[in-house]
C-alpha positions as CSV (number, residue, x, y, z in Angstrom):
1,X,14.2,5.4,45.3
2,X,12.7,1.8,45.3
3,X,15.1,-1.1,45.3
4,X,16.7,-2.4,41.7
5,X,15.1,-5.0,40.6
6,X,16.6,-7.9,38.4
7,X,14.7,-9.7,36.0
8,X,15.2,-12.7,33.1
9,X,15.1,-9.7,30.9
10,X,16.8,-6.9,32.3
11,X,16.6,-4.2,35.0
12,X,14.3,-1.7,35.2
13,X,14.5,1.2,37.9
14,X,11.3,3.7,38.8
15,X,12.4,7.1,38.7
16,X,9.1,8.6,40.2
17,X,5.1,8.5,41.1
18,X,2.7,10.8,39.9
19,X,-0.3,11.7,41.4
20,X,-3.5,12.2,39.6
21,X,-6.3,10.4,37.7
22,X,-5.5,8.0,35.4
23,X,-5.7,8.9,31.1
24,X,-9.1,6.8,30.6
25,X,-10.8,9.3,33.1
26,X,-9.5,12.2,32.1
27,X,-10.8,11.4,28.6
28,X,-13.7,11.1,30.0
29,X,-14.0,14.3,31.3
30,X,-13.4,15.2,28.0
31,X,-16.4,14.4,27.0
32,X,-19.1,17.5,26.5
33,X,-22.7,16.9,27.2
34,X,-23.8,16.6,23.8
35,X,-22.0,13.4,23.2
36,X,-23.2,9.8,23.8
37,X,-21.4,6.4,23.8
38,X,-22.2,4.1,20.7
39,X,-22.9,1.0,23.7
40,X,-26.2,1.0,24.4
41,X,-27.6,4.1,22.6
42,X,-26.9,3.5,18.8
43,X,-26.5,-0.2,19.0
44,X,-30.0,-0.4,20.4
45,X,-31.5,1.6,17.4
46,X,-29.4,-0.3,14.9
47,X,-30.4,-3.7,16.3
48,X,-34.5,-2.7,16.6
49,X,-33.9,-1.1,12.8
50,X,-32.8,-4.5,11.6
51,X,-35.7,-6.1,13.3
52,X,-38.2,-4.1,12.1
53,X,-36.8,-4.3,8.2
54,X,-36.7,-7.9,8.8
55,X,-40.3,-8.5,9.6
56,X,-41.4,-6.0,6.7
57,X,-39.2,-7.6,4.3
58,X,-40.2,-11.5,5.5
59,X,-44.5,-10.1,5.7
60,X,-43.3,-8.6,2.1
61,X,-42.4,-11.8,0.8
62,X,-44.7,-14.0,1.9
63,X,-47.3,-12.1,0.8
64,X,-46.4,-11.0,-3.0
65,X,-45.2,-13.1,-5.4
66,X,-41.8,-12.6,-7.1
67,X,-42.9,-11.3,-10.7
68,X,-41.4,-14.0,-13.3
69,X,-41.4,-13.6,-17.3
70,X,-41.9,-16.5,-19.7
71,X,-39.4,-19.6,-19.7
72,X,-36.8,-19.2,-21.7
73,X,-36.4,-19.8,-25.1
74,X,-33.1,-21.1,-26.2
75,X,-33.7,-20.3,-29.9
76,X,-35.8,-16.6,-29.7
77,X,-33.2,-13.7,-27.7
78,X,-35.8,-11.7,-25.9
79,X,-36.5,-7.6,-26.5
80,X,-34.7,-6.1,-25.4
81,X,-32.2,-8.2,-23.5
82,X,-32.0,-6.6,-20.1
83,X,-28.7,-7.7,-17.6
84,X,-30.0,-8.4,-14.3
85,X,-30.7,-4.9,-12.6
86,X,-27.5,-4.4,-10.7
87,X,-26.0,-4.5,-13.8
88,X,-28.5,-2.3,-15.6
89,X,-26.6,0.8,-14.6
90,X,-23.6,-0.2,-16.6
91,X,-25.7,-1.3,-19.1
92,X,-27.7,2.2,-19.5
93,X,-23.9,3.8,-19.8
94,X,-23.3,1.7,-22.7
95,X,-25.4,4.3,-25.1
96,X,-23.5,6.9,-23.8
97,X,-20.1,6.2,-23.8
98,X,-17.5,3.4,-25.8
99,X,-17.8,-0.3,-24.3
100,X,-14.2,0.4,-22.7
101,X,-15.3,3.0,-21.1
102,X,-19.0,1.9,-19.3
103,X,-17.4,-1.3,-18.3
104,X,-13.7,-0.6,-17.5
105,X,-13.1,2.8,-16.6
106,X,-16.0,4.1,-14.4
107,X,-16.1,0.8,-12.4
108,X,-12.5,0.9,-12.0
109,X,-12.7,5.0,-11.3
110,X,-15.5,3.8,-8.6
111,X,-13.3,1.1,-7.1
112,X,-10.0,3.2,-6.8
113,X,-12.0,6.2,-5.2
114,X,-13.6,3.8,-2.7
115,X,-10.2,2.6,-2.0
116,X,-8.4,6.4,-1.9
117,X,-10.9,7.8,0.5
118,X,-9.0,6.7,3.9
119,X,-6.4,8.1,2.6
120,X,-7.6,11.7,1.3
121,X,-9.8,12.1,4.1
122,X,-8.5,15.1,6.4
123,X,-11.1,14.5,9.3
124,X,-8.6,15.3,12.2
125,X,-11.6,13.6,14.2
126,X,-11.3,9.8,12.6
127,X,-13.4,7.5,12.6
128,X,-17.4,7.5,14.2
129,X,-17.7,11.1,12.8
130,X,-20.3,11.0,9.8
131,X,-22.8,13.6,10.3
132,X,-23.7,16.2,7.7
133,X,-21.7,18.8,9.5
134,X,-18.7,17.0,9.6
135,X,-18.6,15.7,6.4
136,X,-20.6,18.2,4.0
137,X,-18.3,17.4,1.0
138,X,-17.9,13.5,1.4
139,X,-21.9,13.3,1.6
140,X,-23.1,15.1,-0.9
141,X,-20.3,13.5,-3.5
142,X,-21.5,10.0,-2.1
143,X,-25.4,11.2,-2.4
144,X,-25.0,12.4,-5.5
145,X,-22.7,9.8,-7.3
146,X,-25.1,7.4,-6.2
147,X,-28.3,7.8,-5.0
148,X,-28.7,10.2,-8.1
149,X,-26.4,9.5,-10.9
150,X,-26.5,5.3,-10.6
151,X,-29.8,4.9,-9.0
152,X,-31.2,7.1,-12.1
153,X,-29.2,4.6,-14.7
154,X,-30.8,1.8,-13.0
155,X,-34.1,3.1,-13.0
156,X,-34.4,4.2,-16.8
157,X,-33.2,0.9,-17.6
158,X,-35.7,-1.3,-15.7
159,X,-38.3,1.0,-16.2
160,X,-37.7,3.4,-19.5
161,X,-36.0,0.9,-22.0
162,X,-37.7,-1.4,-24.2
163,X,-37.5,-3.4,-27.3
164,X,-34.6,-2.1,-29.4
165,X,-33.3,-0.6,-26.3
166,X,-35.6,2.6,-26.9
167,X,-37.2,5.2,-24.5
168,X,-40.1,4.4,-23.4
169,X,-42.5,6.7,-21.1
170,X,-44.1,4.4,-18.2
171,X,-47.0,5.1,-19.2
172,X,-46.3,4.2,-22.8
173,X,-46.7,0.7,-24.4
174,X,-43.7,-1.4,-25.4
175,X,-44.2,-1.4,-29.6
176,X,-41.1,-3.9,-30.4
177,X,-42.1,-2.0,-34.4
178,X,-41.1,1.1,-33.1
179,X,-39.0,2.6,-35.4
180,X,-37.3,6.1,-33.9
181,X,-35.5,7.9,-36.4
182,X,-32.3,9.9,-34.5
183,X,-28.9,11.2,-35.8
184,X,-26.4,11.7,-33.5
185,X,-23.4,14.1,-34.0
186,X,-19.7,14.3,-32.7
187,X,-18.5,17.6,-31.4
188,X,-16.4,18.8,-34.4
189,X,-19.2,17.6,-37.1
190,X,-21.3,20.6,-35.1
191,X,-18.7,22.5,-36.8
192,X,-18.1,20.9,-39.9
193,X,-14.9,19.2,-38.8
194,X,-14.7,15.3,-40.1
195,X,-14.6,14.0,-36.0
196,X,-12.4,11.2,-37.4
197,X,-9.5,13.2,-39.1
198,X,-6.6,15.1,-37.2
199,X,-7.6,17.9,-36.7
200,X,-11.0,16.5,-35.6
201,X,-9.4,14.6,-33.0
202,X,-6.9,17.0,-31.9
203,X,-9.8,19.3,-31.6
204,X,-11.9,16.9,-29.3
205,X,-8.7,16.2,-27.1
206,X,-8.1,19.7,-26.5
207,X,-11.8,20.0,-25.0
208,X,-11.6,17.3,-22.9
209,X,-8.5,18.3,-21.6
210,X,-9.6,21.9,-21.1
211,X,-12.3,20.2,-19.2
212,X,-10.0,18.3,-16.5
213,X,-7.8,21.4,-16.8
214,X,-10.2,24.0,-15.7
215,X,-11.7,21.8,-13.3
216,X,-8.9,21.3,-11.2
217,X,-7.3,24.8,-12.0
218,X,-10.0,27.0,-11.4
219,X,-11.2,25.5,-7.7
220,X,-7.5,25.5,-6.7
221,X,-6.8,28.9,-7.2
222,X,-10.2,29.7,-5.6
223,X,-9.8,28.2,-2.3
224,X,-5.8,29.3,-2.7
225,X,-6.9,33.1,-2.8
226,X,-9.3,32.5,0.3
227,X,-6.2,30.8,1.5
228,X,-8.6,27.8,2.8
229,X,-7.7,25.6,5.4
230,X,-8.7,22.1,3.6
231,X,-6.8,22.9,0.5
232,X,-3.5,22.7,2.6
233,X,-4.3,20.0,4.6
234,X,-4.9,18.1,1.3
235,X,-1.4,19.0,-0.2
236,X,-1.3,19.1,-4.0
237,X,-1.4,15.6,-4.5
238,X,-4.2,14.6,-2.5
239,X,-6.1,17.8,-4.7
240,X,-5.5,16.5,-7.8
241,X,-7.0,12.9,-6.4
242,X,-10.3,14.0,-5.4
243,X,-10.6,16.8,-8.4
244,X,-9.4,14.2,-11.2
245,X,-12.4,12.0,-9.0
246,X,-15.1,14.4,-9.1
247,X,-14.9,16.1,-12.6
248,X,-15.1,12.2,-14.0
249,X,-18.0,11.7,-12.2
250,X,-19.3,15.0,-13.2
251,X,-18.4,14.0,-16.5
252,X,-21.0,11.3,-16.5
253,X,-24.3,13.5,-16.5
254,X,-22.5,16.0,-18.6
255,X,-22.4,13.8,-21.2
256,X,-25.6,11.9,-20.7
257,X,-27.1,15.6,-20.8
258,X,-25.0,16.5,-24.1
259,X,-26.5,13.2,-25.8
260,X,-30.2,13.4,-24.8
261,X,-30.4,17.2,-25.3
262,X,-28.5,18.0,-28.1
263,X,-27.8,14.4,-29.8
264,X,-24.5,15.1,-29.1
265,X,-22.9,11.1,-29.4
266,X,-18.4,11.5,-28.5
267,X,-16.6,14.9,-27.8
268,X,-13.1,12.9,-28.6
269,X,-13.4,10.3,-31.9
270,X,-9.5,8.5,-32.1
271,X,-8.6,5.4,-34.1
272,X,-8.2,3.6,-30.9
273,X,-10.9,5.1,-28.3
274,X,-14.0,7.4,-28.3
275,X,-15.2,9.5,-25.3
């Protein structure tokens, strides 16, 4: 055994050597052919992708002009009067849905879900792993949720909303005397229920609950019965993250689909809120 040895913080004794490669090599060795390291291969892509959307966005702009409207008028408001298009989104949920709703509730629903996804992701790979086979769920949620649901909102309200806020085609010209004549219903006038009395509103809450009832329940007991591997490495809490998550954002298009198809305008009419 090798000497004691006495130091300003204490002794420490070495009980015994082992032979063999060290931890960083044997990771490496771990490694299977089909794997690369992120120094030089992606970082090389990634820097020559930036360079190339550099030049095509500087070319872009020096040879177009930015569109710009007319000055602005302090006294006229213009028609319609558009928020700027990162905005428009929010803006195009506001026919849809109560104030409260389109500019509280989704964008703090978005926010929290960006937030919760480190912690309800059960990737036992971590971090670097992003590929469509690793993450079918996460991608298509993300895809859909935004290159469908906002980029859409966005898009019908640069390009489909005109004076008075009404649909117009592209190929359609903005009349600001465009008068469109459109009656809306609740879900219990369908019915003839008064949306705004009790029993209206007790009726709408029971179908919205029904709706976040069933769409938790129902996949749960699925992937219970096929006794799935993700649903208990989520845990029960976790599950009810994600589902409450996803059914709201399915909830969206649902409704937007309820109003343009069948003029349907809230499924829930309360004193205090509408949904």
């Amino acid at each position: 055994m090798p000497d004691k040895k006495e130091t300003d913080q204490g002794r420490y004794r070495a009980l015994a050597f082992v032979k063999g490669e060290s931890l960083a090599k044997e990771k490496d060795v771990e490694i299977s052919e089909d794997e690369i390291h992120t120094w030089p291969y992606l970082v090389r892509k990634e820097f020559l992708a930036a360079i190339i959307i550099m030049i095509v966005l500087m070319v872009w702009s020096i040879t177009l002009d930015a569109p710009l409207e007319e000055p602005s008028e302090p006294t006229m408001t213009p028609n319609p009067a558009k928020a700027p298009w990162y905005f428009l989104g929010l803006q195009e949920m506001l026919v849809y849905f109560d104030p409260w709703i389109a500019g509280v509730i989704f964008p703090t629903f978005i926010i929290m879900g960006l937030m919760a996804i480190p912690y309800i992701d059960i990737n036992p790979k971590g971090n670097g792993y992003y590929t469509f086979k690793e993450r079918k769920f996460a991608i298509l949620t993300f895809c859909f949720g935004f290159q469908i649901i906002w980029i859409s909102l966005t898009i019908v309200g640069v390009f489909m909303r005109g004076p008075g806020w009404l649909w117009f085609w592209p190929w359609q010209e903005w009349d600001p005397h465009r008068i469109v004549a459109e009656t809306n219903y609740d879900l219990t006038q369908l019915i003839g229920i008064d949306s705004k009395s009790l029993l209206g509103s007790v009726i709408g809450g029971g179908v919205v609950s029904i709706y976040y009832f069933l769409g938790m329940t129902v996949p749960f007991i699925f992937m219970k019965l096929r006794k799935s591997q993700v649903l208990d490495k989520l845990g029960i809490i976790r599950y009810s993250i994600v589902a409450l998550l996803f059914w709201t954002m399915l909830g969206l298009p649902i409704k937007i689909l309820l109003r343009l198809v069948f003029h349907l305008k809230y499924v829930w009419v309360t004193p205090w809120f509408n949904i």
